[in-house]
Gaussian input, Z-matrix of N, CA and C with variables (Angstrom, degrees):
# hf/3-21g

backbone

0 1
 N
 C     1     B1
 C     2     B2     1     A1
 N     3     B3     2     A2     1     D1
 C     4     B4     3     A3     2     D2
 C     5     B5     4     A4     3     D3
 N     6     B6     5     A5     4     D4
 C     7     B7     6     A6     5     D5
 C     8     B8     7     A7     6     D6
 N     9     B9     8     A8     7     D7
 C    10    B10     9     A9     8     D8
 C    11    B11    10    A10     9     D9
 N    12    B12    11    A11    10    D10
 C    13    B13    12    A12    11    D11
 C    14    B14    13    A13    12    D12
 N    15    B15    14    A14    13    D13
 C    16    B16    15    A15    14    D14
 C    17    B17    16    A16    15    D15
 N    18    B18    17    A17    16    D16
 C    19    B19    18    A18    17    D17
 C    20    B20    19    A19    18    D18
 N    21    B21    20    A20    19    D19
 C    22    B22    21    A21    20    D20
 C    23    B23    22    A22    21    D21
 N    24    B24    23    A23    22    D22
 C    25    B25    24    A24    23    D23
 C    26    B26    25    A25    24    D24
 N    27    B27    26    A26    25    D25
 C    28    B28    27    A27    26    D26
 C    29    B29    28    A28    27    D27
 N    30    B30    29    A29    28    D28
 C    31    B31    30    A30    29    D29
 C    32    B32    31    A31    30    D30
 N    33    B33    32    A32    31    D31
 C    34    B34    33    A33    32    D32
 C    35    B35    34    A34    33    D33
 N    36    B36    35    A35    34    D34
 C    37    B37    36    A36    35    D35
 C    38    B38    37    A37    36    D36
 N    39    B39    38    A38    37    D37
 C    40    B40    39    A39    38    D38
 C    41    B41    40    A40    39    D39
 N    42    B42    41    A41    40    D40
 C    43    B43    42    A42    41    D41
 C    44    B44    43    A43    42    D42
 N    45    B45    44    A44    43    D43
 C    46    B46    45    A45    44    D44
 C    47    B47    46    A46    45    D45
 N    48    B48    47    A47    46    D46
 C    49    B49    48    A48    47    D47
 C    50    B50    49    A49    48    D48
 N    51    B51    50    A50    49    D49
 C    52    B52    51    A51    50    D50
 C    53    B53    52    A52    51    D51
 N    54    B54    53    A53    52    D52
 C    55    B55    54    A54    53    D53
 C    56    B56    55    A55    54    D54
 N    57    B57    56    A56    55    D55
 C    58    B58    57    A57    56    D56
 C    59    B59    58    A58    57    D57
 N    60    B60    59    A59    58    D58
 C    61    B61    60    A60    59    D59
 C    62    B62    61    A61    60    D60
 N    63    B63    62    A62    61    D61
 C    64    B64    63    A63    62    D62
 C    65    B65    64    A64    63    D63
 N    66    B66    65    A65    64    D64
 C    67    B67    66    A66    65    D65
 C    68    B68    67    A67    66    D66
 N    69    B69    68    A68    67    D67
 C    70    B70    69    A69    68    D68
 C    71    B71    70    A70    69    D69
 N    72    B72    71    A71    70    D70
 C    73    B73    72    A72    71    D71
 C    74    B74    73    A73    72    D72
 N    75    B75    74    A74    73    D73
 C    76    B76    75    A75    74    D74
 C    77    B77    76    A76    75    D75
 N    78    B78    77    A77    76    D76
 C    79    B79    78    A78    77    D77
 C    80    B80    79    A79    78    D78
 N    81    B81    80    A80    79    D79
 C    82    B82    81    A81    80    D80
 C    83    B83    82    A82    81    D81
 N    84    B84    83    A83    82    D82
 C    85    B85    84    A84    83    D83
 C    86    B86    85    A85    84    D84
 N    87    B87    86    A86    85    D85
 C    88    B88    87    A87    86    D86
 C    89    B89    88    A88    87    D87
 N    90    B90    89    A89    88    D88
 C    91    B91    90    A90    89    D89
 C    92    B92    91    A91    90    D90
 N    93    B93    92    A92    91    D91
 C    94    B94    93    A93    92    D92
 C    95    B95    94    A94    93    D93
 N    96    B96    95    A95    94    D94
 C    97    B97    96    A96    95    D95
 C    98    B98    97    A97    96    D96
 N    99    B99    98    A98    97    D97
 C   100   B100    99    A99    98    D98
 C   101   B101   100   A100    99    D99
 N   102   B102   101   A101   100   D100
 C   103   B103   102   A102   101   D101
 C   104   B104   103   A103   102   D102
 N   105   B105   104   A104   103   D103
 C   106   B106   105   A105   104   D104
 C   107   B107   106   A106   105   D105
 N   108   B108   107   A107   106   D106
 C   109   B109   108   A108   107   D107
 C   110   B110   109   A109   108   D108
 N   111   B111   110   A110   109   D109
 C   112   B112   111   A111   110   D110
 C   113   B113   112   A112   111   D111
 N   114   B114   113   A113   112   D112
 C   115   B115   114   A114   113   D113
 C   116   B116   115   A115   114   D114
 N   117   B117   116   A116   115   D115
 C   118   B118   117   A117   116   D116
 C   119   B119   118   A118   117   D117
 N   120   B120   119   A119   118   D118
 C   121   B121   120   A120   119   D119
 C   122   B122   121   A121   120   D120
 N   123   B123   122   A122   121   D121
 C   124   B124   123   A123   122   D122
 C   125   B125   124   A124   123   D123
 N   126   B126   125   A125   124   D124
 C   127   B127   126   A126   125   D125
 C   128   B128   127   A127   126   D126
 N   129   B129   128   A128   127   D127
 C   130   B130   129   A129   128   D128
 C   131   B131   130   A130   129   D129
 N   132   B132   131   A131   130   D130
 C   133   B133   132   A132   131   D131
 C   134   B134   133   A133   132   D132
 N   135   B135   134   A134   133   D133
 C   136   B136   135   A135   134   D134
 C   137   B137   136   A136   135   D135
 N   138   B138   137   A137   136   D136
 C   139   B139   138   A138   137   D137
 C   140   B140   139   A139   138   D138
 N   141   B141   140   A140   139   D139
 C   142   B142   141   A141   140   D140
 C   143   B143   142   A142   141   D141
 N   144   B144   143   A143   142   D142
 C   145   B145   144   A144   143   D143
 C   146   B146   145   A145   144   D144
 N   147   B147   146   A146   145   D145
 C   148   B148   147   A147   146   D146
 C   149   B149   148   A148   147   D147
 N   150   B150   149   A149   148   D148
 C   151   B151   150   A150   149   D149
 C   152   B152   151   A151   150   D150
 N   153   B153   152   A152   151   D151
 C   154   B154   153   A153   152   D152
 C   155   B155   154   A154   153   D153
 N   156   B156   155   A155   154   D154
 C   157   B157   156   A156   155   D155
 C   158   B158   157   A157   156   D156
 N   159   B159   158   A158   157   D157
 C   160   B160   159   A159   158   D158
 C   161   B161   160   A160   159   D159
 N   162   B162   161   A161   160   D160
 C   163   B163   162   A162   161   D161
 C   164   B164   163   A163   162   D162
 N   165   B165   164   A164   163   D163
 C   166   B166   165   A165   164   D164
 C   167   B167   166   A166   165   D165
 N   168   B168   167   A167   166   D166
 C   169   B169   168   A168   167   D167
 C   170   B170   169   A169   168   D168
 N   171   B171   170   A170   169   D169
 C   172   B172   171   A171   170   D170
 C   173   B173   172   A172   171   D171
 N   174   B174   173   A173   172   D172
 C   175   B175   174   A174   173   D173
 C   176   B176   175   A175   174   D174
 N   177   B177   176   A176   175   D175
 C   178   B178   177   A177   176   D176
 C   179   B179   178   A178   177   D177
 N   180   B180   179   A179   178   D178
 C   181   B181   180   A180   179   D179
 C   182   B182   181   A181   180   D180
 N   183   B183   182   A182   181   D181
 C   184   B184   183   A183   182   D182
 C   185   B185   184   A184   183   D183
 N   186   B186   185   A185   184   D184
 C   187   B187   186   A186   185   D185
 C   188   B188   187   A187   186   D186
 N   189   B189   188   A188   187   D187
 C   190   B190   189   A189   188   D188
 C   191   B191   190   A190   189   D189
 N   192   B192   191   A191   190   D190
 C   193   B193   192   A192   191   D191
 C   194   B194   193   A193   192   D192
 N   195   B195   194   A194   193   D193
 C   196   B196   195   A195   194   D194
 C   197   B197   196   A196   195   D195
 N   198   B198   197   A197   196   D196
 C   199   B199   198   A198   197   D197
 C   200   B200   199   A199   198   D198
 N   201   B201   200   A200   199   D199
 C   202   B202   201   A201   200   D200
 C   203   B203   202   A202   201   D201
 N   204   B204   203   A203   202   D202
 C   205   B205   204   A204   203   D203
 C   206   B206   205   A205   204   D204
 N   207   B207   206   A206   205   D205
 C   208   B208   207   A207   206   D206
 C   209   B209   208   A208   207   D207
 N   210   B210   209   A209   208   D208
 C   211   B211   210   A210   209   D209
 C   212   B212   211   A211   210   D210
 N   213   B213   212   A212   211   D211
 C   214   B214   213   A213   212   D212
 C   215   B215   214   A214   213   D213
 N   216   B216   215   A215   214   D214
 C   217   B217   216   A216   215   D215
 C   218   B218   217   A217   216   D216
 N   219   B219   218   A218   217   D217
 C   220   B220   219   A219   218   D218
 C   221   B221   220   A220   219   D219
 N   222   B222   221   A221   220   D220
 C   223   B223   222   A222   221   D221
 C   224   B224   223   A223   222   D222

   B1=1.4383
   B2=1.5297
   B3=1.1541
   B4=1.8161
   B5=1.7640
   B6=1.3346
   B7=1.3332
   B8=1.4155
   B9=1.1809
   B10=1.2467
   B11=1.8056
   B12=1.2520
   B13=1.8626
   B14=1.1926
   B15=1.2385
   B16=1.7420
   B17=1.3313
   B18=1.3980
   B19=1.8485
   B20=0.9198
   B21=1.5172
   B22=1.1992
   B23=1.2611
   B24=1.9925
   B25=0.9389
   B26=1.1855
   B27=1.2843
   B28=1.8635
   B29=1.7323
   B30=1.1630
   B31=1.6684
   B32=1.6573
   B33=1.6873
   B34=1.4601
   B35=1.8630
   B36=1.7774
   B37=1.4142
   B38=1.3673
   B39=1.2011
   B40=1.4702
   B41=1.5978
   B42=1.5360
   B43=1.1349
   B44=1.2740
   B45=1.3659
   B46=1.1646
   B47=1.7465
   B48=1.7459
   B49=1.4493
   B50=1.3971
   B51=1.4754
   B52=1.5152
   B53=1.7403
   B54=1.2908
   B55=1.7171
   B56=2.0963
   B57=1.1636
   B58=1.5154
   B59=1.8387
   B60=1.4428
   B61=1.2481
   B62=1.4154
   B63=1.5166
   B64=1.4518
   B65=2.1553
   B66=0.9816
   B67=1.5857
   B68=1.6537
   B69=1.0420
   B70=2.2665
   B71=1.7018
   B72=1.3551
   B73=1.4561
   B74=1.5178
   B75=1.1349
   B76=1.2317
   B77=1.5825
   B78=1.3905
   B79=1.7406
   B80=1.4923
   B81=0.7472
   B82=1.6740
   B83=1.2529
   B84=1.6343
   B85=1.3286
   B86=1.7496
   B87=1.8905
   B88=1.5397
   B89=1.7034
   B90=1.1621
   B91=1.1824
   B92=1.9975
   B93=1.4109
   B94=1.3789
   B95=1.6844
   B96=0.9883
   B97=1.4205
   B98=1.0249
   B99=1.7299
   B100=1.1955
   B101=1.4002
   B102=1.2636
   B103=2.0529
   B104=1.8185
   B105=1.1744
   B106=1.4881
   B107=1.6511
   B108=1.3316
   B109=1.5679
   B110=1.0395
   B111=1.7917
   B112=1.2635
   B113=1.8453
   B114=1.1372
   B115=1.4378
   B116=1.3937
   B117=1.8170
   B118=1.6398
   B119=1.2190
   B120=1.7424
   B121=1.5206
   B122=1.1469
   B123=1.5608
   B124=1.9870
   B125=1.2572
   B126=1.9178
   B127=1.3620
   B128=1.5361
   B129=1.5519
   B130=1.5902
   B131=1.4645
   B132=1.2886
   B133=1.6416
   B134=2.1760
   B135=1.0699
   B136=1.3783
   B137=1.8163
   B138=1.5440
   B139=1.8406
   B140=1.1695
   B141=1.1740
   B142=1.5913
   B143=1.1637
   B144=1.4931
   B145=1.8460
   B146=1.4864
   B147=1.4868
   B148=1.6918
   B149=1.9179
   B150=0.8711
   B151=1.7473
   B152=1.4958
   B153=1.4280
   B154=1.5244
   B155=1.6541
   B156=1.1560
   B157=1.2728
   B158=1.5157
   B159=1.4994
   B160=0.7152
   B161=1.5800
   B162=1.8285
   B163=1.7323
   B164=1.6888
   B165=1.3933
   B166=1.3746
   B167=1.7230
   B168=0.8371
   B169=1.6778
   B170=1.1419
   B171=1.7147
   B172=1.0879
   B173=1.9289
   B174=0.6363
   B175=1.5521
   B176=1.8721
   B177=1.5697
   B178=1.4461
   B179=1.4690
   B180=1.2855
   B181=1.4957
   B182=1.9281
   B183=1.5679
   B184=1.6835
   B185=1.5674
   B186=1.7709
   B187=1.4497
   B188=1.7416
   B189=1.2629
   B190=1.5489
   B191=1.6434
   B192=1.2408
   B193=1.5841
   B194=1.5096
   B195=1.2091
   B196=1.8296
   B197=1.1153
   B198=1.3947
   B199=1.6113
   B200=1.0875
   B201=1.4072
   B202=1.3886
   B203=1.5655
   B204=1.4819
   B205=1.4392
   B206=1.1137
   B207=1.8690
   B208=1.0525
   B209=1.4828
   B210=1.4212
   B211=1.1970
   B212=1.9850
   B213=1.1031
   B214=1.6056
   B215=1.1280
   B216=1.6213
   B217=1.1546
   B218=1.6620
   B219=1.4814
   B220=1.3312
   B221=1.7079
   B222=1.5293
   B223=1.2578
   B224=1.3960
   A1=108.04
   A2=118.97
   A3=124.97
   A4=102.56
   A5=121.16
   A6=122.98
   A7=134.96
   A8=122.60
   A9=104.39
   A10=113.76
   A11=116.01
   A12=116.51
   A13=117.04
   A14=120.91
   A15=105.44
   A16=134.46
   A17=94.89
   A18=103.39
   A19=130.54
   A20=142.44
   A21=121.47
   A22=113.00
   A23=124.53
   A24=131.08
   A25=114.54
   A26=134.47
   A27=120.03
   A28=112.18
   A29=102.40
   A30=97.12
   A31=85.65
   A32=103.60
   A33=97.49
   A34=97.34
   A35=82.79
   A36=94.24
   A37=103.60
   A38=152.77
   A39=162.41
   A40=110.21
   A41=104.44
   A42=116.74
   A43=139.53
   A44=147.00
   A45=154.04
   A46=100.28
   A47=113.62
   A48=104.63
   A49=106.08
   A50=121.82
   A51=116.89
   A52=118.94
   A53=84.02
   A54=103.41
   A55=95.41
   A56=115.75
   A57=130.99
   A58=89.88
   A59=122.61
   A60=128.12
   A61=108.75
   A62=111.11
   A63=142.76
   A64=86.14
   A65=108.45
   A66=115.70
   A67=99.84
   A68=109.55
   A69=100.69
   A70=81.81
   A71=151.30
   A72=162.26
   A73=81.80
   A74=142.41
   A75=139.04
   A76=100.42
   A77=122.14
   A78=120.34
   A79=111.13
   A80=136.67
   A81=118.77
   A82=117.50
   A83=135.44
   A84=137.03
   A85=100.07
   A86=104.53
   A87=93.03
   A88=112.05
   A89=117.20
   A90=104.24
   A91=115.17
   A92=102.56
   A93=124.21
   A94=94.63
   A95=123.48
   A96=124.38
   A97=145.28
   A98=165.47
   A99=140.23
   A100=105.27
   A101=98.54
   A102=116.19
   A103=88.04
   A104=83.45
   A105=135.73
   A106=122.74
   A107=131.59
   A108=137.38
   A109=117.33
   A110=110.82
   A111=111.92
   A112=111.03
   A113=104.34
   A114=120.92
   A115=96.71
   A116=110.87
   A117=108.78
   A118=86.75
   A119=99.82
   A120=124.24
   A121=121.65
   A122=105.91
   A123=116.42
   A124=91.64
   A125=119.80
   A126=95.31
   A127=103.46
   A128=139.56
   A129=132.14
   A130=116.72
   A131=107.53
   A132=124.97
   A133=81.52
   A134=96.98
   A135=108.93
   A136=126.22
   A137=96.92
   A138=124.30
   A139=89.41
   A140=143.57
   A141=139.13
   A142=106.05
   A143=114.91
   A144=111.43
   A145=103.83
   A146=118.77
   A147=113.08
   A148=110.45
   A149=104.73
   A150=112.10
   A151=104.55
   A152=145.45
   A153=156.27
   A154=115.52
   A155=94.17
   A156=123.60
   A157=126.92
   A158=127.47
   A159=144.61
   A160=117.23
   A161=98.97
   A162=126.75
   A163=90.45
   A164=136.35
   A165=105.88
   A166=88.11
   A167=130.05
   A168=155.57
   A169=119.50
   A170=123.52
   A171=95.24
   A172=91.39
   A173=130.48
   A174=133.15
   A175=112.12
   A176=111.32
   A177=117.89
   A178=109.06
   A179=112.28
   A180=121.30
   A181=93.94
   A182=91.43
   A183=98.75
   A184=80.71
   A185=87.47
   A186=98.71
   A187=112.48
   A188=110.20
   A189=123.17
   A190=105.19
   A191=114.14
   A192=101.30
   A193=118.35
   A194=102.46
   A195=109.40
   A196=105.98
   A197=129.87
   A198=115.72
   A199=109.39
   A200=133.23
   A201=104.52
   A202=112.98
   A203=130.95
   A204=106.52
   A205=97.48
   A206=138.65
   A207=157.84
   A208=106.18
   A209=116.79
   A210=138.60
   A211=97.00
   A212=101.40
   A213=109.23
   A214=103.48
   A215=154.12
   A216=127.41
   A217=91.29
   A218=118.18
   A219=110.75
   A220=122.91
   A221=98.17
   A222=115.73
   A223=127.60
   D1=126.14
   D2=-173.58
   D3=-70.70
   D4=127.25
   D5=145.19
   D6=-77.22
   D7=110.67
   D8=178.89
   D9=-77.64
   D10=-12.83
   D11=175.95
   D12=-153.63
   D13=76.85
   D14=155.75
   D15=-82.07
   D16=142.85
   D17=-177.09
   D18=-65.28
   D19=164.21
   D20=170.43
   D21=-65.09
   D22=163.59
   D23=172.05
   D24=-126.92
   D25=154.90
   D26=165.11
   D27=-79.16
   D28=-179.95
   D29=-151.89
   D30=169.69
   D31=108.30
   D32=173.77
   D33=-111.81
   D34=134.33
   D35=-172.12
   D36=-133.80
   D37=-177.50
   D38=178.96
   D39=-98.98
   D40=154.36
   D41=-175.02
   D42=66.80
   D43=140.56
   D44=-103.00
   D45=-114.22
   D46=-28.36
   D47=172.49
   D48=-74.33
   D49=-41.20
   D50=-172.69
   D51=-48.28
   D52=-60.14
   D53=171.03
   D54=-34.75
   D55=-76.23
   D56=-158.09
   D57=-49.49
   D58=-46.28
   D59=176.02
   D60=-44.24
   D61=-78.14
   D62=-165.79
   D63=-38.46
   D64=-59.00
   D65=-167.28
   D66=-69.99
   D67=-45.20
   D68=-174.05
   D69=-59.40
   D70=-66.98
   D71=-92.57
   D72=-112.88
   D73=-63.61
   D74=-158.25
   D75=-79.64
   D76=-60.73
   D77=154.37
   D78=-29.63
   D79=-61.26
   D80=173.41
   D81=-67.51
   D82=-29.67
   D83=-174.59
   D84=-68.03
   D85=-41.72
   D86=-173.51
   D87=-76.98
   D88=-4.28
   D89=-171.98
   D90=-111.27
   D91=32.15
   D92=-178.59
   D93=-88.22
   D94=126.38
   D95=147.61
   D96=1.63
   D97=35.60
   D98=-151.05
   D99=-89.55
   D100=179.88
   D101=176.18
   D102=-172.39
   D103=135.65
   D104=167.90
   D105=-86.61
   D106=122.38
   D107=-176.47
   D108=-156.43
   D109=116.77
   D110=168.61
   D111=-23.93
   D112=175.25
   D113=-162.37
   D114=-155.89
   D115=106.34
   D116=169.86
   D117=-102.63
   D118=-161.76
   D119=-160.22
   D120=-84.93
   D121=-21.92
   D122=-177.92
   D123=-83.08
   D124=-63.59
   D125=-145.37
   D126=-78.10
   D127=-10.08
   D128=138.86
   D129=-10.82
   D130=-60.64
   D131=-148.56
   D132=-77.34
   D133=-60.87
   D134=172.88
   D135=-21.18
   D136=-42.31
   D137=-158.66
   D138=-102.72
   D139=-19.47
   D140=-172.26
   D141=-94.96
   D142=-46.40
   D143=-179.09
   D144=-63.85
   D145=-0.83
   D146=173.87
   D147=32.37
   D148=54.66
   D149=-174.10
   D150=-73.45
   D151=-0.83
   D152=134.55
   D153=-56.98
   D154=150.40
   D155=170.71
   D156=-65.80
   D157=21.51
   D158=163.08
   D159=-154.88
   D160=166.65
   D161=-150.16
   D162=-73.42
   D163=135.86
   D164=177.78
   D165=-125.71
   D166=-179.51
   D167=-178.45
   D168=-129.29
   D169=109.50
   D170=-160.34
   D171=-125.55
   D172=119.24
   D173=-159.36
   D174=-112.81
   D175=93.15
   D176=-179.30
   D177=-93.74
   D178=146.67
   D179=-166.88
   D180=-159.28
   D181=172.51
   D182=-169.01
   D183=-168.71
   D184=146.24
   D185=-171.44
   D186=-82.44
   D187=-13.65
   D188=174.77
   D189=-85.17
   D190=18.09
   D191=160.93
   D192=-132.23
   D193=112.60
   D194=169.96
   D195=-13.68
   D196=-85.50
   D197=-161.08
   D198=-70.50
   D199=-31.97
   D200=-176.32
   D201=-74.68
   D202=3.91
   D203=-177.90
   D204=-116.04
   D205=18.03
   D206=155.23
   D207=-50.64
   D208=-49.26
   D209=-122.52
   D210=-123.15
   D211=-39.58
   D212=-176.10
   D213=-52.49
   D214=-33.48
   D215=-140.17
   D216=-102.99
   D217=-20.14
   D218=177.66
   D219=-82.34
   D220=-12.90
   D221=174.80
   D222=-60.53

C-alpha cells in the first residue's frame, strides 16, 4: 500500500550518526502543526469506520480522569 507521509518514529539503533538522525527527525516531528476538536458522536461514529486507506489511532481522554491526564503530556 503506497504512503504518501510517514512520521517520524523512535527506533533505538547504534552509533553516533543515528542518534544525530533520531534528534533532526523528532525536531521536525515536534515542530509539525497540531489542532485540537471537540469530538461529537457522528463524526466519532464516523473515525471508527476508518473508511481510508490507512491504520488511524484514535486516542479519547477527559480531563476528569486520573489516567487520562496522567498520560496527556506524553501524548
Amino acid at each position: 500500500m503506497p504512503v504518501d507521509k510517514t512520521k517520524v518514529s523512535a527506533a533505538r539503533s547504534s552509533g553516533a550518526r543515528s542518534a544525530a538522525g533520531s534528534r533532526q527527525g523528532f525536531r521536525r516531528w515536534a515542530e509539525e502543526p497540531v489542532s485540537l476538536e471537540a469530538l461529537g458522536s457522528r463524526r466519532a461514529a464516523r473515525l471508527v469506520r476508518n473508511e481510508g486507506p490507512k491504520l488511524r489511532l484514535i486516542n479519547l481522554w477527559a480531563t476528569h480522569c486520573g489516567p487520562c491526564v496522567v498520560e496527556f503530556p506524553t501524548l
